[in-house]
LUMKOL-749778 format. One line per field, with one value per residue (C-alpha): residue number from 1; residue in three letters; x, y, z. Coordinates in pm, 1 decimal. Each point is the difference from the previous one (the first is absolute). Example, Ala and Ser with C-alpha at 12.3 -4.5 7.8 and 13.67 -1.06 7.14 Angstrom:
BEGIN
seq = 1/2
type = ALA/SER
xx = 1230.0/137.0
yy = -450.0/344.0
zz = 780.0/-66.0
% end
This chain:
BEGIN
seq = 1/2/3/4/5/6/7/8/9/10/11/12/13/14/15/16/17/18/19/20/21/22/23/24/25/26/27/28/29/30/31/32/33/34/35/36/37/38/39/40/41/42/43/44/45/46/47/48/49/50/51/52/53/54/55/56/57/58/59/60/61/62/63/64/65/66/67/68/69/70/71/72/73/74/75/76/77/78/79/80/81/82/83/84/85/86/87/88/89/90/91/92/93/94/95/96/97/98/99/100/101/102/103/104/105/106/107/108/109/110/111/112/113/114/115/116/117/118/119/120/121/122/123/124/125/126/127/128/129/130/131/132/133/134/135/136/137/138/139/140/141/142/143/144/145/146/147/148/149/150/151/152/153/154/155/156/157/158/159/160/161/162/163/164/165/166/167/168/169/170/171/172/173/174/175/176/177/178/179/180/181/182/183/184/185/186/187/188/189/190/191/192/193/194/195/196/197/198/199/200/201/202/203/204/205/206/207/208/209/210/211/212/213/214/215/216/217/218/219/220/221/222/223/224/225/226/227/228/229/230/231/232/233/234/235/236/237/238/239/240/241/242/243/244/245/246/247/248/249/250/251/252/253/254/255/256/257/258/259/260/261/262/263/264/265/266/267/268/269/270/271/272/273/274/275/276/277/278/279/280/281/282/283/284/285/286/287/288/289/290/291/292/293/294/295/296/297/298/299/300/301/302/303/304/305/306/307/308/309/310/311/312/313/314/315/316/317/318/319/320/321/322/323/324/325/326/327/328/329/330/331/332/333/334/335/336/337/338/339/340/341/342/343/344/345/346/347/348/349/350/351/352/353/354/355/356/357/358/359/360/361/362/363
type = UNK/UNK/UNK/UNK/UNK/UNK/UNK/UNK/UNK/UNK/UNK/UNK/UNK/UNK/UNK/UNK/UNK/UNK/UNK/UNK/UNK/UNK/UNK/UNK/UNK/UNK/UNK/UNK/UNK/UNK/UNK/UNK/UNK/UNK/UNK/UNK/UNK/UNK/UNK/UNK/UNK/UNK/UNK/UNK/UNK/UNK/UNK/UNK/UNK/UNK/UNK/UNK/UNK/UNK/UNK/UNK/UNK/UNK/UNK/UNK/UNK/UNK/UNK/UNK/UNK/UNK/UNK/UNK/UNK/UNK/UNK/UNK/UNK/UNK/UNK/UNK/UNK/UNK/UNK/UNK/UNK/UNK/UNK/UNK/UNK/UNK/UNK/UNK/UNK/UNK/UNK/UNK/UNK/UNK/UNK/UNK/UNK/UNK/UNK/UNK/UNK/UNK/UNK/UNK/UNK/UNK/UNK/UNK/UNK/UNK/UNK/UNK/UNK/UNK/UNK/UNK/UNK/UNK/UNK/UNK/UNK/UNK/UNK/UNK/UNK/UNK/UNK/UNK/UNK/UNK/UNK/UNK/UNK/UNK/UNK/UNK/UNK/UNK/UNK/UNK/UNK/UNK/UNK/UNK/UNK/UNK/UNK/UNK/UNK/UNK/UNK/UNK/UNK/UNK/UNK/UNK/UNK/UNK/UNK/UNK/UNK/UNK/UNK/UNK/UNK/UNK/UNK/UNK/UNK/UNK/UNK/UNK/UNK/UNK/UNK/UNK/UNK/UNK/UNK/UNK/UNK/UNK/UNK/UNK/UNK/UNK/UNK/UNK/UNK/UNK/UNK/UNK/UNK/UNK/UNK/UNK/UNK/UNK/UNK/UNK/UNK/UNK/UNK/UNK/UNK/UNK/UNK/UNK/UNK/UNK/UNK/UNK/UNK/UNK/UNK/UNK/UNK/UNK/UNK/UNK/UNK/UNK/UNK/UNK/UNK/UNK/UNK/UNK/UNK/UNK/UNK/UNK/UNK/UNK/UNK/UNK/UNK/UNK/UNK/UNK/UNK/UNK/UNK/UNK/UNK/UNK/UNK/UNK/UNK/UNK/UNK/UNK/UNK/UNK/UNK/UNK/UNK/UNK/UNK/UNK/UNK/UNK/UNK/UNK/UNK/UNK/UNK/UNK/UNK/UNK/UNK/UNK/UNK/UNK/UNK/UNK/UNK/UNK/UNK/UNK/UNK/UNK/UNK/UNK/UNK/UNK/UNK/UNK/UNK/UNK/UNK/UNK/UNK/UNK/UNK/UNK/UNK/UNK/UNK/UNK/UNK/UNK/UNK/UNK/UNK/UNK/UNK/UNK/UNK/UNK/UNK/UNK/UNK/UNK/UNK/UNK/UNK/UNK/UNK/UNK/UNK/UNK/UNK/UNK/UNK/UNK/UNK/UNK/UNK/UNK/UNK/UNK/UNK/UNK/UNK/UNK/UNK/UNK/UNK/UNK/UNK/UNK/UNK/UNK/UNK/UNK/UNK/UNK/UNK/UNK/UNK/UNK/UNK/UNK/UNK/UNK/UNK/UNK/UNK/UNK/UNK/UNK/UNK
xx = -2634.1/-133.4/14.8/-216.2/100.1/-94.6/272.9/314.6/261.7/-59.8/347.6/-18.2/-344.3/147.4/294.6/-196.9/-226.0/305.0/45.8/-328.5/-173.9/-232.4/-308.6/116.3/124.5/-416.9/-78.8/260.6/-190.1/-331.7/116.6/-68.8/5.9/344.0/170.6/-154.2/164.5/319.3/9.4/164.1/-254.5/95.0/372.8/199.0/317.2/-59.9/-147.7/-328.8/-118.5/-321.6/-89.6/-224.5/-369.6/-177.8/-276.4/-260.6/78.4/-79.7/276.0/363.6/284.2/333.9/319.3/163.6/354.6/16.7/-214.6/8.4/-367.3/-278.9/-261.4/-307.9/-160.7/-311.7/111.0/-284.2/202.9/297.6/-175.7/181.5/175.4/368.0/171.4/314.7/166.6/237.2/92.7/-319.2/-215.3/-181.3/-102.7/-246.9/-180.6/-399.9/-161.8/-160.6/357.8/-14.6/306.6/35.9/219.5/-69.9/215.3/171.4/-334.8/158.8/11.6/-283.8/-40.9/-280.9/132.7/-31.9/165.8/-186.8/211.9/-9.4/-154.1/154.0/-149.0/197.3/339.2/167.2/-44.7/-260.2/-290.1/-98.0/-115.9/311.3/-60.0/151.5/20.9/318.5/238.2/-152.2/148.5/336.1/137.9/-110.6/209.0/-121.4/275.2/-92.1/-308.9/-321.1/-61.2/326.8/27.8/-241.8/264.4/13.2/40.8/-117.4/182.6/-99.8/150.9/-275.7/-136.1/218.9/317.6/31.5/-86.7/39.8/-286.6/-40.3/-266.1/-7.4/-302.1/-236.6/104.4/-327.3/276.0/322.4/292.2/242.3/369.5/188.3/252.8/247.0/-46.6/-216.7/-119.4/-12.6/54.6/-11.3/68.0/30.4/49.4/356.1/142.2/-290.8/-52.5/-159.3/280.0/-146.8/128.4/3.7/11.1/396.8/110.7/-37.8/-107.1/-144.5/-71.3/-349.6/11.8/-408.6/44.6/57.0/-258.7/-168.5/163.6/160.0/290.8/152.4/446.1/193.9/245.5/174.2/24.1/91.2/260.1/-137.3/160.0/-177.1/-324.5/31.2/-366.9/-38.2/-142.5/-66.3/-357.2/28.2/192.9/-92.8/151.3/-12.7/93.9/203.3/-11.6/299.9/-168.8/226.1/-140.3/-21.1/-56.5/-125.6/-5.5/-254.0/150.6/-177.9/212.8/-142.6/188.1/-173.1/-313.1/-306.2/-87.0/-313.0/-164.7/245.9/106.0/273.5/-56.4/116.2/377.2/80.8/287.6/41.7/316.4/-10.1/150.0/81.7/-8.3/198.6/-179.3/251.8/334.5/-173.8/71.0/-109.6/114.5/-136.7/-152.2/104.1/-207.5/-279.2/107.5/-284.0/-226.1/-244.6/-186.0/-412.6/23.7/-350.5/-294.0/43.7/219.7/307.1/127.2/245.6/14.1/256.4/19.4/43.3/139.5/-403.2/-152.7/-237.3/185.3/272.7/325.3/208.9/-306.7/-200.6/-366.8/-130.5/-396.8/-104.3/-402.6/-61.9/5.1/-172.3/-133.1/313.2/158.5/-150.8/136.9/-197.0/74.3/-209.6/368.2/132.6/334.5/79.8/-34.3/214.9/285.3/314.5/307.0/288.8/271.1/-44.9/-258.2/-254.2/-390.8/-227.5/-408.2/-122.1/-381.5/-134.6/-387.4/-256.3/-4.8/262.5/194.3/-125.4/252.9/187.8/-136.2/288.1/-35.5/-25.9/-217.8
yy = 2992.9/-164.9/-357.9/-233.9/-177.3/-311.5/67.8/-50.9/-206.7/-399.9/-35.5/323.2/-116.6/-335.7/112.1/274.6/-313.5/-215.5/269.8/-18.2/-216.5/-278.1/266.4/305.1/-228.7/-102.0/334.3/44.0/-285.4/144.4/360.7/-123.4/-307.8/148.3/4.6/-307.7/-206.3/175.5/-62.5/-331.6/-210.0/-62.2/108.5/83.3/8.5/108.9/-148.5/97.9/14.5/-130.2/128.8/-69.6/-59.3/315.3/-277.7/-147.5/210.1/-171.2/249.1/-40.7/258.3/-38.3/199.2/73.7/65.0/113.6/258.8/44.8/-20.7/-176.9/-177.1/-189.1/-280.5/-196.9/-371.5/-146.5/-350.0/144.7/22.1/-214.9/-22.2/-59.3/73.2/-140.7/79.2/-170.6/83.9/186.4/-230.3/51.0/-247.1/95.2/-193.5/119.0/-3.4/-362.6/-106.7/-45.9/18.1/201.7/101.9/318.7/192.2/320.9/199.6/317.6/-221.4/-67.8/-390.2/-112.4/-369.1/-127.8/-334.1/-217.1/-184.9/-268.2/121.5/1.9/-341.6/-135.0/59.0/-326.0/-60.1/345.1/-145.6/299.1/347.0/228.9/262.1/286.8/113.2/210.9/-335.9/-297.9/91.6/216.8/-26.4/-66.0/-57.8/-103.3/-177.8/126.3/341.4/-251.6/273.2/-170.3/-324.4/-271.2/-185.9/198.2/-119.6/197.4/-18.8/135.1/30.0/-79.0/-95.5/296.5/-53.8/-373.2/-187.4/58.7/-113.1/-77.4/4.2/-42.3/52.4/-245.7/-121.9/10.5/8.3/154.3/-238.6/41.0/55.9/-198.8/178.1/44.4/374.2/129.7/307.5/157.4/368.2/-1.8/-185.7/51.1/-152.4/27.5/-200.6/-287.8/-72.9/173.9/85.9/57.4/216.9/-72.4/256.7/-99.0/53.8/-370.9/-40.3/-274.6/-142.1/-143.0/-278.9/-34.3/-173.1/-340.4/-218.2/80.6/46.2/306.3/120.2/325.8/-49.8/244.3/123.6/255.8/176.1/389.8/27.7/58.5/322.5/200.6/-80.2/110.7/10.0/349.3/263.9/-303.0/43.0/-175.1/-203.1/-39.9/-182.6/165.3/-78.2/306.3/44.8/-192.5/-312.3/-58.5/-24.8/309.9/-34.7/323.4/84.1/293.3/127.4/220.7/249.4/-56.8/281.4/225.8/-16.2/250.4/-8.6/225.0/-307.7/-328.6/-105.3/19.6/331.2/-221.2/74.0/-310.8/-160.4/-318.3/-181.6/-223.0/-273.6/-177.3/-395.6/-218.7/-376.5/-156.3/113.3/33.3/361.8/334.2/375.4/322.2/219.3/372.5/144.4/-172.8/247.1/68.2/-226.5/-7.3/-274.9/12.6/-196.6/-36.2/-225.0/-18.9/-234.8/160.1/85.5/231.2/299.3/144.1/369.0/162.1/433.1/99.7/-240.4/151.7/-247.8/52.4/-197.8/-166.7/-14.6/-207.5/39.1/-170.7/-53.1/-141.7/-144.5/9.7/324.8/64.1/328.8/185.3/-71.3/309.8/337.6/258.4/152.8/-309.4/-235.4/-319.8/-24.9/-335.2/22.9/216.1/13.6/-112.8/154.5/-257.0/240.8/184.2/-154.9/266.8/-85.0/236.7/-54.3/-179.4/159.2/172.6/-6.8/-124.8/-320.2/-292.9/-171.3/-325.2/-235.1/98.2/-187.4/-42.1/92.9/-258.8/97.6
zz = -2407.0/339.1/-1.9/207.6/268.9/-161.8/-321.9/282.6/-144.2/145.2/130.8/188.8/161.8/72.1/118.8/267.6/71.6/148.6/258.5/169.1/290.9/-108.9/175.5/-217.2/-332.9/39.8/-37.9/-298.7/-149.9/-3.5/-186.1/-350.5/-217.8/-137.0/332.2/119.4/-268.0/55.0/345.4/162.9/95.0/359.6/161.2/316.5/131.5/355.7/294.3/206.7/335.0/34.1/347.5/306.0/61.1/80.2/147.5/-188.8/-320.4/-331.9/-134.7/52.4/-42.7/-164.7/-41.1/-301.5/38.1/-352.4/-5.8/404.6/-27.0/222.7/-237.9/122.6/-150.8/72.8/62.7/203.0/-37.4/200.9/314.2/252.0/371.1/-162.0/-346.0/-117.5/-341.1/-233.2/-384.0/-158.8/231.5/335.5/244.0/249.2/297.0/110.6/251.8/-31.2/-124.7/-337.4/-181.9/-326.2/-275.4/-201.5/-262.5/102.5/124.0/-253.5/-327.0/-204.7/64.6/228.5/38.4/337.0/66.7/326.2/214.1/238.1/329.6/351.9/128.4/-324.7/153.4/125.3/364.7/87.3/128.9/166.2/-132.5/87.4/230.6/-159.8/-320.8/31.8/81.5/-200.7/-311.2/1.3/-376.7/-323.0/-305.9/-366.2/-232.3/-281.8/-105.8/-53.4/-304.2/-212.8/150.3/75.3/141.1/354.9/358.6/296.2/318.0/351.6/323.0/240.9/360.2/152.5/-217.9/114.1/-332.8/-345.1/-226.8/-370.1/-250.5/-398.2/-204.3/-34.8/397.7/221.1/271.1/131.9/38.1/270.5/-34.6/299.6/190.9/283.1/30.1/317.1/-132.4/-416.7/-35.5/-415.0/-314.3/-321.2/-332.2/-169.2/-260.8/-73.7/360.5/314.8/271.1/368.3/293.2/353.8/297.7/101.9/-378.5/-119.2/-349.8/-181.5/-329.8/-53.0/-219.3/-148.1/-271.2/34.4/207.6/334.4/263.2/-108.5/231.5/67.1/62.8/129.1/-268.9/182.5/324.0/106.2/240.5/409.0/29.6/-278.8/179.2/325.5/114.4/175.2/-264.5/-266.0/-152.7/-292.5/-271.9/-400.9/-280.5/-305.9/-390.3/-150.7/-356.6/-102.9/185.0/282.6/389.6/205.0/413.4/151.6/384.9/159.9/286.4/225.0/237.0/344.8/132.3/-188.6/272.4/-33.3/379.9/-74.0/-215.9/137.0/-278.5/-224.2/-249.2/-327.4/-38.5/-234.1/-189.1/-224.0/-105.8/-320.1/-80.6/-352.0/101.5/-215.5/39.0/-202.1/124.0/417.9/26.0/82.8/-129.5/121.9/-264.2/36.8/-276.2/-204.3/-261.6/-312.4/223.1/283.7/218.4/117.5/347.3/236.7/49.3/-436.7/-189.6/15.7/-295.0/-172.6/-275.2/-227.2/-25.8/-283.2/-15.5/-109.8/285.0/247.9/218.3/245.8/-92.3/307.1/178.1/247.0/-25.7/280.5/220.7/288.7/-33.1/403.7/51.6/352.8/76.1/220.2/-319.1/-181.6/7.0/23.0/-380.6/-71.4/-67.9/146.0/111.3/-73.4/-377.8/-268.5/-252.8/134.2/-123.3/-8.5/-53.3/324.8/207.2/-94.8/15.3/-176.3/-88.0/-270.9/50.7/242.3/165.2/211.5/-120.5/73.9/-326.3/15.2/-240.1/-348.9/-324.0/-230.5/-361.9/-255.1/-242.7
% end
């Protein structure tokens, strides 16, 4: 006796459903009434790419890393000069500087959040003159989709400031501090933590009265951050909530003479910071777990045996990516899947087009 398609058992549909992409669980939705109720309404446990502007394209491409897919989606709200990412959220910048928020592009909310412009930033009088450096960071306390009780943070006017808005604000408010230059924060246990470029990091207190201040809380030793080969430092939260500190290093000596420049040979060396007791430990192995680091909100992922995911892992991006920095099987060489047992870097996708920033799964 051939049964239809439509008589499947419900936990056997909603089980299949829980292993597809938001794109192809759309398409899983729209079989038949039966599978559409049987289906969760909106799930995913891995990460996408959303990646660069093809030019004045209304459409924008994504990578799945679940299904190892490239969908395309028509988001004529997400054209813009600069993109940032943090939780399920994306901030981007156009081209007459407006500042918006919109829900990950891949998910089926169309919120978009406005936000102060640029000539509401304490003590910019001036429009900035590039895009690329006004704004370096952006970090959300808490997904606008659960909480209405969010802060957004930026690092802006080329790393130098840190700026704070909260909804309802027809302003940003600026965070006083003695560091010269940002290079990330986050936010970790109630309160946003900042980064500077010689391994300082602060704790931003926002929520008493104005002025806020930003106080250094700890400091990484001199000789773990040697400048030569540096390119960049992140602070991550790992799943059991402590403080992770991540150097990119960059082997010079590893010299491509053909395009001078280095040809993307790359380590990183974490840390787990303990605020309380002043110390550091090297982490060997991140075990069941791995970290998202680039121009995103870092952030971190367990791993479970049937993950598409690599365990131990780094998965890291750079967003300015000039043009020497493309091989010519249509890669970059300063983005992949870092291996932390043995140094390895491998591909996370491969193409024509540049990953542009990771938007973390919360939904």
């Amino acid at each position: 006796m051939v049964r239809s398609w439509a008589d499947l058992p419900q936990e056997l549909l909603r089980q299949c459903s829980r292993r597809l992409c938001p794109k192809n669980l759309s398409v899983f939705r729209a079989v038949c009434r039966s599978w559409r109720s049987a289906a969760v309404k909106e799930w995913s446990d891995v990460p996408s790419l959303m990646l660069a502007d093809k030019g004045e394209m209304l459409w924008r491409e994504f990578f799945c890393l679940r299904c190892e897919q490239f969908h395309t989606k028509l988001l004529p709200e997400v054209m813009a000069n600069r993109y940032f990412s943090s939780r399920d959220w994306v901030l981007t910048i156009s081209s007459d500087w407006e500042f918006q928020m919109l829900r990950n592009p891949m998910s089926r909310d169309s919120r978009i959040i406005k936000l102060p412009s640029w000539n509401k930033f304490p003590d910019i009088y001036v429009l900035p003159p590039f895009y690329v450096s006004f704004i370096t960071k952006f970090v959300l306390s808490d997904s606008p989709t659960t909480s209405q009780d969010y802060k957004v943070m930026v690092i802006y006017d080329r790393g130098r400031r840190l700026g704070l808005w909260k909804p309802g604000e027809e302003e940003w408010t600026a965070v006083t501090s003695p560091a010269v230059e940002y290079c990330d924060v986050i936010y970790h246990k109630g309160c946003f933590i900042a980064l500077d470029g010689e391994g300082g990091i602060y704790r931003c207190d926002v929520d008493g009265p104005t002025p806020f201040e930003a106080q250094v809380v700890f400091e990484m030793p001199e000789r773990l951050l040697e400048p030569f080969g540096l390119v960049q430092l992140y602070l991550v939260q790992s799943m059991t909530g402590s403080l992770l500190f991540v150097s990119q290093w960059e082997d010079c000596s590893d010299f491509s003479m053909s395009r001078r420049r280095p040809t993307g040979s790359y380590r990183f060396d974490v840390f787990e910071i303990d605020l309380d007791t002043q110390t550091y430990t090297k982490v060997m192995s991140l075990e069941n777990k791995s970290l998202f680091l680039g121009h995103n909100s870092s952030f971190c992922l367990e791993v479970d045996e049937n993950h598409i995911l690599e365990s131990n892992c780094i998965y890291f991006t750079e967003y300015n990516i000039p043009p020497s920095q493309f091989t010519e099987d249509g890669g970059v060489t300063n983005m992949g899947i870092y291996h932390l047992e043995d140094g390895t870097i491998k591909p996370h996708v491969k193409g024509k087009s540049s990953p542009l920033l990771w938007i973390e799964p919360s939904f």
